[in-house]
C-alpha positions in Angstrom: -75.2 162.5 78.3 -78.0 164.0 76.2 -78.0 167.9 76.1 -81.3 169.6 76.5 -82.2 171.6 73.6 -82.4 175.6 73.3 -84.8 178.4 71.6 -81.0 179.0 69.6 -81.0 175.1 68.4 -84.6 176.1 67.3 -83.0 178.7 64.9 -80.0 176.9 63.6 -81.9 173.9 63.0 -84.6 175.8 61.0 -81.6 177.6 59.2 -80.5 174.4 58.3 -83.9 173.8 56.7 -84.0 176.8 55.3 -80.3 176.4 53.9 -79.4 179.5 54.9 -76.5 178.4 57.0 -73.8 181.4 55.6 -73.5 183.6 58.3 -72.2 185.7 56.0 -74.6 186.1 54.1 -78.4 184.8 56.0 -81.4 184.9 54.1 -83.5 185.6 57.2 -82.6 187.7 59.5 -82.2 186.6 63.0 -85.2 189.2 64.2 -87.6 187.2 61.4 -86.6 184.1 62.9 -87.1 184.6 66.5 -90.8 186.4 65.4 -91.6 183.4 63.5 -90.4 181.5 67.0 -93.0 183.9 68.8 -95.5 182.5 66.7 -94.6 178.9 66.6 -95.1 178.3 70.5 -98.5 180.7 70.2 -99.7 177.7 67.7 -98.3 174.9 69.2 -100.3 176.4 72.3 -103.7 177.0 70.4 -103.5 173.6 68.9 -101.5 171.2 71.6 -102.5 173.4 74.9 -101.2 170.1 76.9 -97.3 170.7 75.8 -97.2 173.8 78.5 -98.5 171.6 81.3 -96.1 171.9 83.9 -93.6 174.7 82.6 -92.5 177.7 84.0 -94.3 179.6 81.0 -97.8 180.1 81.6 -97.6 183.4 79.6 -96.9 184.3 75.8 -93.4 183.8 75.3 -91.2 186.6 73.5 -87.7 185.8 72.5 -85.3 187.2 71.0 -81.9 186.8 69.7 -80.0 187.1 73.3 -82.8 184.2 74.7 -80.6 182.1 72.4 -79.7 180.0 75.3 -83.0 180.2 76.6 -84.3 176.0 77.5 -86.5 175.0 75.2 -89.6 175.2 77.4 -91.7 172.8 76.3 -91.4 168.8 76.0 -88.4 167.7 73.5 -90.9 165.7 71.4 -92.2 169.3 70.2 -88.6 170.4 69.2 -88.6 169.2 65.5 -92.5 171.0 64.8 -91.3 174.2 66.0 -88.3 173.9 63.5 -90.1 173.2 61.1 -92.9 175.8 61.6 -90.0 178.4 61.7 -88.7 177.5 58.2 -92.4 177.2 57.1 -93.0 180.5 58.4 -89.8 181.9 56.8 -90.7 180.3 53.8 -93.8 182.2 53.5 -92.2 185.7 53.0 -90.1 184.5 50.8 -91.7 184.6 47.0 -88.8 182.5 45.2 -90.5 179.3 46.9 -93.9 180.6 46.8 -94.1 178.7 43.2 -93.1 175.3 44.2 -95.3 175.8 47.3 -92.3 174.6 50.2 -93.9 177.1 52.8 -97.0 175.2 52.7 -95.0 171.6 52.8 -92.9 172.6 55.8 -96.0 174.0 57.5 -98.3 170.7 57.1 -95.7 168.5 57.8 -95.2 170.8 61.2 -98.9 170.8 61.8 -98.7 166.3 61.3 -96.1 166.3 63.5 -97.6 168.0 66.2 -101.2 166.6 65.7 -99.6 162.9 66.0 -97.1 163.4 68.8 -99.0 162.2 72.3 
């Protein structure tokens, strides 16, 4: 049995990304994460308006770190852009990978993903 993803997967998985994974001692703060989140689903909606069809959310969504549970409210083949966007977006306050330009990676390869999947 497959388990439907969460807006908390969304996090972890980005955390992953990011490899921030020491609870101890995160990076990015939880409250970064979830904005960056915010602003995923805002850009997935300007550029892919057709991944809302059908879902409970016809208004800007806000989450925050108790919505960790929340569904993921949009199609599952959208799930791996908005990781990806997160850690993009993450990556883009944080000047150590400024240089090697990773922020810009994650975000295009985010952007491909979600321009291909139909």
């Amino acid at each position: 049995m497959r388990v439907a993803k969460t807006v908390g997967d969304v996090i972890t998985e980005a955390r992953s990304v990011l490899q921030d994974v020491d609870s101890a001692s995160y990076r990015y703060s939880d409250a970064d994460l979830y904005a960056s989140l915010n602003t995923v689903f805002l850009t997935i909606k300007s550029v892919r308006p057709d991944a809302f069809i059908g879902t409970l959310r016809t208004f800007d969504p806000i989450y925050t770190f108790s919505d960790s549970s929340t569904p993921f409210p949009i199609d599952g083949q959208f799930f791996f852009s908005a990781v990806l966007f997160v850690a993009g977006f993450a990556e883009l306050r944080d000047d150590e990978f400024a240089v090697d330009n990773r922020a810009s990676t994650l975000l295009s390869q985010a952007q491909n993903r979600l321009t291909r999947v139909r």
